[in-house]
C-alpha positions, 0 to 999 in steps of 0.5 A, spaced: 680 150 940 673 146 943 675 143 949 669 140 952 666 136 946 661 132 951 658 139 954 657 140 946 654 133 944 649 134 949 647 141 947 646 139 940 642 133 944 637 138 948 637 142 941 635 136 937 629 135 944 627 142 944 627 145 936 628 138 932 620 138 931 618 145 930 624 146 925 623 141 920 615 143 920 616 149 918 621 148 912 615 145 909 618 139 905 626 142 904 631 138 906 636 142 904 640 148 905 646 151 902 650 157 905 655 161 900 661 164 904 669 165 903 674 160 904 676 160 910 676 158 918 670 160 920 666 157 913 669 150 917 666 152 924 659 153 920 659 147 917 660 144 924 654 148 926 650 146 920 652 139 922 648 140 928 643 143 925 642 136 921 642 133 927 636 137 930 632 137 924 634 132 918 635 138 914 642 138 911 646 145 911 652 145 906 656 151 907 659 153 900 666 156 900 669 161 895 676 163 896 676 170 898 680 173 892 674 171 888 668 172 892 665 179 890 666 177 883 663 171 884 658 174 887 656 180 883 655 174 877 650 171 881 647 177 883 646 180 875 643 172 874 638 173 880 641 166 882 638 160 886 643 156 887 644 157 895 639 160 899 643 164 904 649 168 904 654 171 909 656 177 906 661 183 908 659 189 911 660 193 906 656 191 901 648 191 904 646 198 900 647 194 894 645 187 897 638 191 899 637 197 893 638 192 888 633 187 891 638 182 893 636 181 900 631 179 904 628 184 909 629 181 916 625 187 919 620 183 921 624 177 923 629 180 927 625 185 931 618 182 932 622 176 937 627 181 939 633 177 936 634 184 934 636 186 941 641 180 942 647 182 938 652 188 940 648 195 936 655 196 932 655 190 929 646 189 928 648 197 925 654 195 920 652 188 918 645 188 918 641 195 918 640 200 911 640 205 910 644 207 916 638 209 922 633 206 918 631 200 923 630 196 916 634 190 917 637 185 912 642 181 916 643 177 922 650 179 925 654 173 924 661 173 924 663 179 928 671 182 926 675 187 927 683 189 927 686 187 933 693 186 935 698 181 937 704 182 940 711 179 943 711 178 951 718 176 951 721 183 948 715 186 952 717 184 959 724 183 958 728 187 963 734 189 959 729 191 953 724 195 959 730 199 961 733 201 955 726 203 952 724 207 958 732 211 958 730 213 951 723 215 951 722 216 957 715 212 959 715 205 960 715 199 955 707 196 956 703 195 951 701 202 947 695 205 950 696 211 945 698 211 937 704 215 939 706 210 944 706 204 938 709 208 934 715 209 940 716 202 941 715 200 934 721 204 931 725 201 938 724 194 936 726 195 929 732 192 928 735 191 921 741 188 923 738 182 928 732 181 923 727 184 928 722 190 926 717 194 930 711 192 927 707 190 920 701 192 917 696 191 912 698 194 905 695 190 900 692 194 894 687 188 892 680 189 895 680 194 902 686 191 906 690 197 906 683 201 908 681 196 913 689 198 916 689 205 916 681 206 918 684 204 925 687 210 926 684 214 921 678 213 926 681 215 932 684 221 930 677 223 930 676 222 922 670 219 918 668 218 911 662 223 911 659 229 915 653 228 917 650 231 910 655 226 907 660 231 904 667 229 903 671 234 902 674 237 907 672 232 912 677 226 909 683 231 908 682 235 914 688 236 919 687 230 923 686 226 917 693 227 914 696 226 922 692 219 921 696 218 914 702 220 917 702 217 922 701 209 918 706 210 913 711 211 918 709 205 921 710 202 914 717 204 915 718 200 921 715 194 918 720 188 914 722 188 907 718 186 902 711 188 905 708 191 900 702 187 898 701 184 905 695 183 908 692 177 914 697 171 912 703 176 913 701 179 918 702 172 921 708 170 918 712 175 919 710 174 927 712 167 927 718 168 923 720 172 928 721 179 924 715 182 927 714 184 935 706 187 934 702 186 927 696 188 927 691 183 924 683 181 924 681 177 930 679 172 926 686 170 923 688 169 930 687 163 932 694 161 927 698 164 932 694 160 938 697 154 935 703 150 934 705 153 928 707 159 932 714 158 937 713 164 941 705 162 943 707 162 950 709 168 950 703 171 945 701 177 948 694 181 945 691 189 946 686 193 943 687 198 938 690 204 942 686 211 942 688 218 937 691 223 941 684 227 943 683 219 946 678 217 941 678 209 940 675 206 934 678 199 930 676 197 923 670 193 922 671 187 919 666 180 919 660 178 916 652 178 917 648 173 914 642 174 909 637 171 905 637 170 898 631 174 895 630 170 888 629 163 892 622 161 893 617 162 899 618 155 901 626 156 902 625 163 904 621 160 910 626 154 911 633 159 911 628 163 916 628 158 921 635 156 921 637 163 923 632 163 928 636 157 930 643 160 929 640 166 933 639 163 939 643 164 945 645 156 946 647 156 939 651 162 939 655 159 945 656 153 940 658 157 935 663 161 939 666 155 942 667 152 935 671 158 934 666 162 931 665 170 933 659 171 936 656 177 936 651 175 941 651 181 947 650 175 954 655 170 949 660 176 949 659 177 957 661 171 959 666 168 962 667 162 958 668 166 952 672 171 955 677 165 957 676 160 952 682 163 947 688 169 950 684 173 945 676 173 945 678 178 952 680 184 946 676 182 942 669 182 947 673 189 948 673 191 940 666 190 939 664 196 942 668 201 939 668 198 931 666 203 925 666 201 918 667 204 911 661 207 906 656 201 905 652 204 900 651 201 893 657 205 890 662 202 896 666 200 890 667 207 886 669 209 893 673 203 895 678 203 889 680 211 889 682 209 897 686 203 895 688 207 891 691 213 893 693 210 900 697 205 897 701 210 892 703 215 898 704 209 903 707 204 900 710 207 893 711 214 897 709 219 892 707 225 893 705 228 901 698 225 905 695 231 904 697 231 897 693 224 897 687 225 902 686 231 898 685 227 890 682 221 895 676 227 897 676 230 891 674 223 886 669 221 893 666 227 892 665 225 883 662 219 885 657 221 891 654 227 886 653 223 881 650 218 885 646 223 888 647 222 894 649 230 896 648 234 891 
């Protein structure tokens, strides 16, 4: 993906001329730092940036990488011992409200606003990465690997002539890539082809985690649904009419998925597109990157699109990424070096370096420029997204809310039982359970 390695080099040389002193001083003696995140691509791209961190400081930057499965859990372990082994950590989204009520976070608050590092990043990504409780303008991470669900898809079948006459005779619009999720579903159930190994469209169904949630929030969202009203109430606003529509709708795009996708989440999504059963699947960008590779034979003719819209026209993706934050139980000396490299991350030139090493900036001048938006067949969709992503619930209790979801979706899509309305309404029910024991509505 990095293209220009001398304009690079010499970055990371102005950086070491402008920051090199100022940083090592405030570090007060620390040497080393170590950053906790999953194991994937952009734990890499961040290690290359703790490379240059090194360069313009002397202060070593090891990013530590725990496979995804286990992240949580392990997490969760270090937490209970108010662990120091790492100074700062890349969190999901959803878990802030327990990072911030459990006293595991640093608060940013200061550090964010008082030098407008606050007013760099995209307001979604500073509300759903960084701010708790929602609206505050309490700060508890820096907007660091911006994500969300997108979607790649088959150009050759696309804008093949004899493929365009047949969809249009049939559904009467042309083949083009869906503006609505009526339109996607249309093409998706054109293409799906048993016969030829061909199917429409592959989504998430994994029980494990929140796969299967991230998949359906996309529509979910976009037929107008949310998690809560504004008083956080559940019941009749996760079950109501739009909400099943949304349900309806996903599972019968399950229909048109290949075989064998019952647990499926980001590797087969690729998977079934460079193998050839899939014309569209949707994905987290930051799983793109594969298919802009040599391991996919169609990446010539890999086209990408944005979520489309629900049919009120309301346009919303799943939020996926990361922020970063402090670790609470380190001691003020480290609190204050890991300080200074998020104001090194944070800064404009970096986050130019961050992108161009893969990483998803969430920087608002990074995002604009027209390096970003041509660096990759994708970042274009991606800059696009970013304005319109919404998250699940990141309170503390995000996990008792997560696993009904889980739950009930993947019976009713996957297992087929019962009706999305039968399931949205047992979903509301348990969500409600936990909210009023929690205290959260009365």
């Amino acid at each position: 993906m990095l293209k220009k390695k001398g304009f690079l080099f010499m970055l990371v040389a102005l950086l070491v001329a402008s920051l090199g002193g100022a940083a090592t001083a405030s570090a007060q003696g620390v040497t080393e730092l170590t950053i906790w995140w999953a194991q994937w691509d952009p734990a890499n791209y961040l290690q290359q940036i703790g490379n240059d961190y090194e360069a313009a400081t002397g202060i070593k930057v090891n990013v530590v990488q725990t496979p995804w499965g286990d992240f949580y859990t392990r997490v969760g372990t270090e937490w209970a011992a108010k662990g120091t082994s790492y100074d700062l950590i890349v969190g999901d989204s959803q878990w802030v409200g327990q990072g911030v009520t459990q006293g595991h976070y640093v608060d940013l608050t200061e550090f964010m606003t008082s030098g407008g590092i606050d007013k760099t990043v995209t307001p979604a990504t500073l509300q759903y990465y960084g701010e708790y409780p929602a609206g505050s303008g309490k700060y508890y991470a820096y907007p660091t690997e911006g994500d969300a669900n997108g979607w790649a898809y088959r150009k050759d079948l696309f804008e093949n002539p004899d493929e365009m006459a047949a969809f249009e005779a049939k559904y009467g619009y042309p083949l083009a890539v869906p503006e609505t999720w009526v339109q996607l579903r249309d093409i998706a159930e054109f293409f799906t082809r048993p016969d030829d190994g061909l199917y429409g469209v592959n989504v998430y169904t994994q029980k494990d985690y929140d796969a299967i949630t991230m998949g359906f929030e996309n529509a979910f969202f976009s037929y107008g649904c949310n998690w809560q009203d504004d008083t956080n109430n559940v019941l009749g606003v996760v079950n109501a009419e739009p909400c099943v529509q949304a349900l309806d709708l996903y599972k019968e795009l399950y229909s048109f998925a290949p075989p064998g996708n019952t647990n499926s989440f980001f590797q087969e999504m690729n998977d079934s597109f460079t193998n050839g059963q899939a014309a569209m699947i949707m994905n987290y960008f930051a799983f793109f990157p594969a298919l802009d590779s040599d391991n996919n034979p169609f990446r010539e003719s890999t086209g990408y699109f944005v979520m489309p819209k629900g049919p009120d026209g309301q346009q919303f993706a799943a939020l996926g990424g990361q922020g970063m934050s402090v670790n609470a139980y380190v001691d003020d000396t480290r609190k204050q070096a890991a300080l200074d490299f998020l104001q090194w991350f944070s800064q404009e030139d970096t986050q130019a370096t961050w992108a161009a090493y893969g990483g998803y900036t969430c920087n608002i001048n990074v995002l604009e420029s027209d390096t970003f938006l041509n660096q990759t067949p994708y970042n274009a969709a991606f800059a696009q997204t970013m304005t319109f992503v919404k998250d699940f619930w990141n309170i503390p209790e995000f996990g008792q809310l997560l696993e009904p979801t889980q739950r009930y979706l993947h019976a009713f899509i996957v297992g087929g039982e019962g009706t999305a309305q039968e399931a949205l309404d047992g979903m509301s029910e348990e969500h409600d359970a936990v909210l009023v024991d929690a205290g959260v509505i009365q």
